[in-house]
C-alpha positions in Angstrom: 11.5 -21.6 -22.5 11.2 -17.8 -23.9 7.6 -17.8 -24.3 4.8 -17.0 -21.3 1.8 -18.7 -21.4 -1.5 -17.1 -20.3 -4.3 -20.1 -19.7 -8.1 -19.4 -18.8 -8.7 -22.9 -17.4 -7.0 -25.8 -17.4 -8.9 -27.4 -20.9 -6.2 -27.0 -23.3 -3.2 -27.1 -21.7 0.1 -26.6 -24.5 2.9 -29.3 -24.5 5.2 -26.7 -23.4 3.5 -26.5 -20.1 3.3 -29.9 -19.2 5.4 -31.6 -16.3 5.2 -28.1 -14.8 6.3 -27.2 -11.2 3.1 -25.3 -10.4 2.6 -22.9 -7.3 -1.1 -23.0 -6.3 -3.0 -20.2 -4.7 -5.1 -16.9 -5.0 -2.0 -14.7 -5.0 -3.5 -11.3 -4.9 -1.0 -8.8 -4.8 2.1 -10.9 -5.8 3.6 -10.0 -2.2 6.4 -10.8 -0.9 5.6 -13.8 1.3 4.3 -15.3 -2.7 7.9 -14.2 -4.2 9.6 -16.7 -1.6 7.0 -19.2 -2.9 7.2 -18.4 -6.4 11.4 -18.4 -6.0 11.0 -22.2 -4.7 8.7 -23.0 -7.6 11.5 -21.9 -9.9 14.3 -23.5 -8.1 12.4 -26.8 -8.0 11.5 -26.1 -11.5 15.1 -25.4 -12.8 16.9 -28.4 -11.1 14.2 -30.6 -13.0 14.5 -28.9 -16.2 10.8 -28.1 -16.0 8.6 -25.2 -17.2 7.0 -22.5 -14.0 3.5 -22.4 -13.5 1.7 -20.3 -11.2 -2.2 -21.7 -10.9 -4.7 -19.3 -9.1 -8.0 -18.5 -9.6 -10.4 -15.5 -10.6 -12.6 -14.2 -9.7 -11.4 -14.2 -5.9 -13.1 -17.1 -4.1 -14.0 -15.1 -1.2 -16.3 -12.7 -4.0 -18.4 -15.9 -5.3 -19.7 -16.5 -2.6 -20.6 -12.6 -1.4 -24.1 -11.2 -2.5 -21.7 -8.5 -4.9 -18.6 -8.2 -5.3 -16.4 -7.0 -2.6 -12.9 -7.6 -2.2 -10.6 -4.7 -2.6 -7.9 -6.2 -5.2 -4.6 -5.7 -5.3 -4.5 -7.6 -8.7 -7.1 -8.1 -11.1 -6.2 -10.9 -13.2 -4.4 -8.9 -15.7 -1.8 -7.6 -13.8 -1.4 -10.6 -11.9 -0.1 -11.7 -15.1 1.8 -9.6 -16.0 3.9 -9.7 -12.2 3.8 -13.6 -12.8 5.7 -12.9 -16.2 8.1 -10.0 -14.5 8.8 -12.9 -11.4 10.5 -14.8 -14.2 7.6 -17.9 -14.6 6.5 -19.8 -17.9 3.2 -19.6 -17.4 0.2 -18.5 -15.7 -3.5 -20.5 -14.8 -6.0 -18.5 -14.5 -8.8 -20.9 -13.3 -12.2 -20.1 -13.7 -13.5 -20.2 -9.7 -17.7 -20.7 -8.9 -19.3 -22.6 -7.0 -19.4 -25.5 -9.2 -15.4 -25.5 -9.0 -16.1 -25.0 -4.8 -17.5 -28.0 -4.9 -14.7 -30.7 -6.4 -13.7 -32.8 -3.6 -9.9 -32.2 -3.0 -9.1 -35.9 -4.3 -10.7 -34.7 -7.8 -9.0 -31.3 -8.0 -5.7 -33.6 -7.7 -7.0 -35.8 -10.1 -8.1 -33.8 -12.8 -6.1 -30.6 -12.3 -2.6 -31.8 -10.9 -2.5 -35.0 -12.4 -4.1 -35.4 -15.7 -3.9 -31.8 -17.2 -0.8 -30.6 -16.0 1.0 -33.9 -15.4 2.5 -31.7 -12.5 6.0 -32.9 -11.5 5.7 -30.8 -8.1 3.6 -28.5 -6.1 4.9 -25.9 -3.8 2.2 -23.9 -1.6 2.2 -21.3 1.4 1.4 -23.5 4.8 -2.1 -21.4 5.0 -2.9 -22.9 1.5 -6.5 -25.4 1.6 -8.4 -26.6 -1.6 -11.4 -28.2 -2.6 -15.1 -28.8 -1.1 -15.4 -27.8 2.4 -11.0 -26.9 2.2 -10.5 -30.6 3.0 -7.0 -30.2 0.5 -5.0 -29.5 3.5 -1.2 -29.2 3.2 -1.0 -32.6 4.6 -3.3 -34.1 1.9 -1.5 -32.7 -0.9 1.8 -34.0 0.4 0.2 -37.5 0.4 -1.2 -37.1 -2.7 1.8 -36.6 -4.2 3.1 -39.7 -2.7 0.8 -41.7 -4.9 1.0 -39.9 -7.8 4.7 -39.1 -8.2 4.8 -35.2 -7.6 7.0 -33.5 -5.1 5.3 -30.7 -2.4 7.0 -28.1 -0.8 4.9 -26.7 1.6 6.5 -22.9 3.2 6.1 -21.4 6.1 4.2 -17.9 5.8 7.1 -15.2 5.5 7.0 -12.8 8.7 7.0 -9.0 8.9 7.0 -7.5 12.4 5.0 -9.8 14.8 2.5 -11.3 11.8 3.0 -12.9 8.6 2.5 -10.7 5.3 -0.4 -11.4 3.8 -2.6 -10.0 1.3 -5.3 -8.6 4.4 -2.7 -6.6 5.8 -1.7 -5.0 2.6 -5.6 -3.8 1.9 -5.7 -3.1 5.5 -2.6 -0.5 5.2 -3.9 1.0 1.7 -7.2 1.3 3.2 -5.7 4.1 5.8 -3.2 5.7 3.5 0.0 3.7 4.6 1.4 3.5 1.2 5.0 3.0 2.8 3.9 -0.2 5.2 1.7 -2.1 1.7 5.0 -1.1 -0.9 6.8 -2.9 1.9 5.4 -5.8 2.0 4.7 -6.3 -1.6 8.1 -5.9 -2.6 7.3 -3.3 -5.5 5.4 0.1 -5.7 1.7 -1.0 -5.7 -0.2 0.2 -8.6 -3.5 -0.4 -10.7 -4.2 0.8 -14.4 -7.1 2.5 -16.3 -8.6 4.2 -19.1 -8.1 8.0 -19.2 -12.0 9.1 -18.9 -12.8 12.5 -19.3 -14.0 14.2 -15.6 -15.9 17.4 -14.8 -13.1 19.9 -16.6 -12.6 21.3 -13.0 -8.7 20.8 -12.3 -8.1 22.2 -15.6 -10.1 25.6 -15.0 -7.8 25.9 -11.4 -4.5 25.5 -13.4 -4.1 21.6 -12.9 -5.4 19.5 -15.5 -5.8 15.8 -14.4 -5.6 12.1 -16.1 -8.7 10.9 -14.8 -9.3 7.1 -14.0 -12.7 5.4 -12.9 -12.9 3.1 -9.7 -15.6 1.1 -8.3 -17.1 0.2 -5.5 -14.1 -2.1 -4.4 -11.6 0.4 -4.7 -11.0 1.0 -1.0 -7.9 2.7 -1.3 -7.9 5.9 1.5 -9.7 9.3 0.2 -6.2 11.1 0.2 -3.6 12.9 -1.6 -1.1 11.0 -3.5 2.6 11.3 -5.1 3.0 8.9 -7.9 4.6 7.9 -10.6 2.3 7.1 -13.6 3.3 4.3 -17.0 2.0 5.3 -20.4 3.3 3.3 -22.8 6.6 3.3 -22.5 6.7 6.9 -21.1 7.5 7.4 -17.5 5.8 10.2 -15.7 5.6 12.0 -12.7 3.2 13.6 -10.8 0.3 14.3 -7.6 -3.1 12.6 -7.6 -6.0 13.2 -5.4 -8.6 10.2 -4.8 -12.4 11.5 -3.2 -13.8 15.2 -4.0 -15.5 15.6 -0.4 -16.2 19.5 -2.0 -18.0 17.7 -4.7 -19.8 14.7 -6.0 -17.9 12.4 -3.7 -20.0 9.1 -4.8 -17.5 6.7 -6.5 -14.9 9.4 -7.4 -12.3 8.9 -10.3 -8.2 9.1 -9.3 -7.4 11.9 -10.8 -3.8 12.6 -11.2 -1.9 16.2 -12.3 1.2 15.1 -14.6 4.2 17.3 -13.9 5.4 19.3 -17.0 3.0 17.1 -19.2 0.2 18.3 -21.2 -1.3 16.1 -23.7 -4.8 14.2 -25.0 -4.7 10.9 -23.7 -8.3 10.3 -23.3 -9.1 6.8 -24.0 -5.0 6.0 -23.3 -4.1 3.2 -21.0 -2.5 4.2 -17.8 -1.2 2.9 -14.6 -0.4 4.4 -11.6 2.1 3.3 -9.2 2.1 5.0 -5.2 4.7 6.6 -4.3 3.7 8.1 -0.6 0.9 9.3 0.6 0.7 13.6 1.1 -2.4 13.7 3.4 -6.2 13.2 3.4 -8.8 14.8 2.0 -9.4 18.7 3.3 -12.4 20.4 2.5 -11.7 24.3 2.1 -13.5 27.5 2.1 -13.4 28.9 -1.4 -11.4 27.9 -4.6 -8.7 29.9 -3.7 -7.5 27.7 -0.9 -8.0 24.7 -3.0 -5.6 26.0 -5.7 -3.0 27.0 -2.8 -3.2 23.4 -1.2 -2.8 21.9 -4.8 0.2 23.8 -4.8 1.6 22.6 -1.8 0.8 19.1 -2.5 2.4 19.2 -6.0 5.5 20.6 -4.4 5.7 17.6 -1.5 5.1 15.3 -4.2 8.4 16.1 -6.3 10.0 16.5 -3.2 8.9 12.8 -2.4 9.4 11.4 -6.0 12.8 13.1 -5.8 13.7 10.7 -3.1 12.2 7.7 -4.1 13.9 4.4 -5.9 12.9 1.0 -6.6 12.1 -1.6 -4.1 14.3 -3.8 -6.1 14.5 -5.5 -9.3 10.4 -6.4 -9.7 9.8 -2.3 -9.8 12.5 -2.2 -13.0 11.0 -5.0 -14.4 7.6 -3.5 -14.1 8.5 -0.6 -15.7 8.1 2.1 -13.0 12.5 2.4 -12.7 14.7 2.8 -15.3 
């Protein structure tokens, strides 16, 4: 199978798809714990001749059922896609979650999901995985189920790093203090998000150092800091040092902003993704505008010297496009 298959919902499921192995779960971040997962699913998939299906769901369960939105993702939907398709699979479910869907009964999500629109031939999940009303799908369940409806389960053991599994929480937790080296880690690839280019207050460019901006929300709870990174537009790779937080300015839901080494273009309204490289320090605030520029200087100089030193985590950052 060359093509990848993108589904919103499980309604109109192509031929191509069906008799799938299918690896269930929210997957935010793709990490490295879901790799040995998703390297099962194909496995299972190959020796069976079958397509790859990852099934997950969006929005994240855990913001349905908060009064707004609050989960600091690692993958909105889109790039979870897109790592699903760079992991090798066929195809990707993205299932509509709300309450109405927290409320199937484990034996109907079987029924309905599993069974009649995906015809699954096998199910392989993380031992933490639980599904349907009140999480009575328990790994246990699912293996019986499969018993009567003629699909295999694997069912793997969370994947350890240091003295506790890796998991999606301890990936926000590290980008939430700045410990870009402990979340790249753990996820197996350089983490990165993607944006529109806005325009921003014109500041960086009257001290010497004009920025790509990018707007976050109110989720993104990535540490105020100072940033190497390496940034994707199009099919151009560039380097370069990014601030996030202006605590000398308007410091209420501040863009990234990110200064592009030997790059000087217009590429407002341009797509562009940012991938960490290491993390320079946090935010400062300093006396005048001259101090500013100086510790812009420094920080572009630490960044080069860090993106000098830096290489892929392996073959998902080539695929990704972040390493030639």
């Amino acid at each position: 199978m060359t093509s990848f298959y993108r589904l919103d919902g499980l309604d109109r499921v192509p031929e191509a798809l069906k008799g799938a192995v299918v690896a269930i779960g929210s997957f935010d971040g793709v990490h490295r714990g879901h790799q040995t997962v998703i390297e099962r699913l194909k496995a299972q998939a190959r020796a069976r001749n079958a397509p790859a299906v990852m099934l997950t769901f969006e929005p994240h369960p855990r913001d349905v059922f908060a009064p707004k939105p609050f989960m600091f993702r690692l993958t909105p939907p889109d790039i979870k896609a897109r790592l699903a398709a760079a992991l090798g699979l066929d195809g990707i479910v993205l299932m509509p979650f709300s309450r109405d869907l927290s409320m199937v009964t484990a034996e109907d999500f079987v029924d309905r999901f599993l069974v009649r629109a995906l015809r699954a031939s096998g199910v392989v999940v993380g031992a933490d995985f639980h599904f349907g009303h009140n999480r009575r799908g328990t790994p246990d369940f699912l293996r019986a189920s499969g018993a009567v409806h003629g699909f295999t389960v694997d069912i793997l053991d969370l994947l350890p790093q240091g003295e506790e599994p890796v998991s999606s929480s301890r990936i926000r937790a590290a980008l939430t203090v700045g410990d870009v080296r402990d979340a790249n880690g753990m996820l197996g690839y350089h983490w990165f998000f993607g944006g529109e280019v806005i325009k921003g207050d014109q500041r960086g460019r009257l001290l010497g150092f004009p920025t790509a901006n990018i707007a976050t929300n109110s989720g993104f709870s990535l540490a105020q800091g100072v940033y190497a990174v390496r940034a994707r537009l199009g099919e151009k790779l560039l380097d370069g040092v990014a601030s996030y937080g202006k605590p000398m300015f308007n410091n209420e839901l501040p863009p990234f902003e990110t200064f592009l080494f030997d790059f000087d273009a217009d590429i407002y309204g341009r797509h562009l993704e940012i991938a960490l490289i290491g993390h320079i320090r946090g935010q400062e605030i300093y006396k005048g505008l001259d101090e500013l520029i100086a510790a812009i200087g420094r920080d572009s100089r630490k960044a080069r010297e860090a993106l000098g030193q830096c290489g892929s985590l392996g073959d998902l950052d080539k695929t990704l496009g972040f390493f030639e």
